[in-house]
N, C-alpha and C positions, 0 to 999 in steps of 0.2 A: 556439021559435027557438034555435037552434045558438049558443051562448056560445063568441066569436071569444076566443082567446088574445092575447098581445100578442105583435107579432112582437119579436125582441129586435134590438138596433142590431147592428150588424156588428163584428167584432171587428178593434183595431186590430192589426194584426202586425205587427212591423219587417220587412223585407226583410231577406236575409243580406248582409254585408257582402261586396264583392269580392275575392277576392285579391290580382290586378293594379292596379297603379295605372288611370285610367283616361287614355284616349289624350287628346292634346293636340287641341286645332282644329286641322285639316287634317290629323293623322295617325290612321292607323287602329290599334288596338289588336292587341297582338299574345300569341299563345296557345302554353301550353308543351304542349298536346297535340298528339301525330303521330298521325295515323292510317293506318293500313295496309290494305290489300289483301290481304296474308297472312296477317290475324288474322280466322277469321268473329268472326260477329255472336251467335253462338249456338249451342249444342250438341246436336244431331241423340241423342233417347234412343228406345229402344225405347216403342213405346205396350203396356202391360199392360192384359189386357179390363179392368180397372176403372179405366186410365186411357180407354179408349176410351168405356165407357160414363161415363165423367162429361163426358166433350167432347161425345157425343151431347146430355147432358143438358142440360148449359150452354149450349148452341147452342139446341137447342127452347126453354128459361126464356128465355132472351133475344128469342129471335125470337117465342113467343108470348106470351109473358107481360107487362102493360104496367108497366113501370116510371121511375122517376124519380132522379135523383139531388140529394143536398143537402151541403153540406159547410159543417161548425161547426167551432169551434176550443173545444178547452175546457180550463180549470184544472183537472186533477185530484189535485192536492194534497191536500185533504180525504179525496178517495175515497182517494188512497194509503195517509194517515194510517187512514181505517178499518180498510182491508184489512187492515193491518200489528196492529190494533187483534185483527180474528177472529185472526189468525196465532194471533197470541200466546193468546188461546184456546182456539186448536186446533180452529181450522175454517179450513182451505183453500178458498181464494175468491179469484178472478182477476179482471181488473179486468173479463173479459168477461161476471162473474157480473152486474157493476154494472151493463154497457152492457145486457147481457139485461133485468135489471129496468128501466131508464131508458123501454127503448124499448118494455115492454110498457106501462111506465106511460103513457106518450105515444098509446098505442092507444088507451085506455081514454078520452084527451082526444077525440083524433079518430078514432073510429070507423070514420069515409069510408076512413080508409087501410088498414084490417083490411078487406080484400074480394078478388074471384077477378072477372072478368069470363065470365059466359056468356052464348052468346047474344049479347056485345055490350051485356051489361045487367050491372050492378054484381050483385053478390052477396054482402052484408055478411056476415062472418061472426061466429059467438056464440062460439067461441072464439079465445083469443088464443098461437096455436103459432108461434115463432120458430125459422128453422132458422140453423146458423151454422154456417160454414167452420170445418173444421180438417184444418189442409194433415199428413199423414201422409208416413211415407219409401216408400212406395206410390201415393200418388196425394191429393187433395182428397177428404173425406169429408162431411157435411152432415147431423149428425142435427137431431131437429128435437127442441125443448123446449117438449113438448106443455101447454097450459094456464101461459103463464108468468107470468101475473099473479098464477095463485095463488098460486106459490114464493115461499119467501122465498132470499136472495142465499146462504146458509148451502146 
């Protein structure tokens, strides 16, 4: 039988505070943003085929592939303190080296979520390959960090 983790409580977070006072009863609050008509919304750039083929890509991931989303809040003070720690060693190491180890190690927990669906039937896999964005002055690229449970964060 599969040894359930503990879920952990949710984490308190303050709201950000407002800037405006807020409105009185019966009066409605009021905002120093204008919005225009004569500003878009967004800037019209040439698609380059490798920005083309990553929209094709992202679109099929998305549309075929099944996924989930979670969102944690975490201290990473420690890990900064390590980071800072290799620095000074002289091993360059990003905080994304950490997140890459975090969440192979979390594989290794639950296995259910290292899978491919075929057929419509789970298909667990024996290794643990992580791919991660990195947004380029060309386009999103995505290599993949084959075996990352082996690695260490170095």
């Amino acid at each position: 039988k599969d040894k359930a983790l503990p879920t952990p409580a949710p984490a308190q977070v303050p709201l950000p505070q407002s800037s405006s006072p807020p409105a009185s009863p019966g009066q409605t609050a009021v905002t120093d943003t204008v919005f225009s008509q004569d500003t878009p919304d967004y800037v019209d750039i040439e698609l380059s085929n490798m920005r083309k083929v990553i929209a094709k890509r992202l679109t099929e991931s998305k549309q075929l592939s099944p996924h989930g989303y979670s969102t944690a809040t975490a201290d990473l003070t420690a890990i900064n303190r390590l980071r800072q720690e290799y620095i000074k060693s002289g091993f360059k190491v990003s905080i994304n080296d950490f997140v890459i180890s975090a969440v192979s190690t979390a594989l290794q927990y639950v296995p259910q979520l290292n899978a491919n669906v075929v057929n419509e039937q789970p298909q667990y896999m024996s290794n643990i390959d992580i791919s991660v964005a990195v947004a380029t002055p060309n386009g999103l690229i995505t290599p993949i960090v084959k075996n990352a449970n082996l690695k260490s964060v170095q």
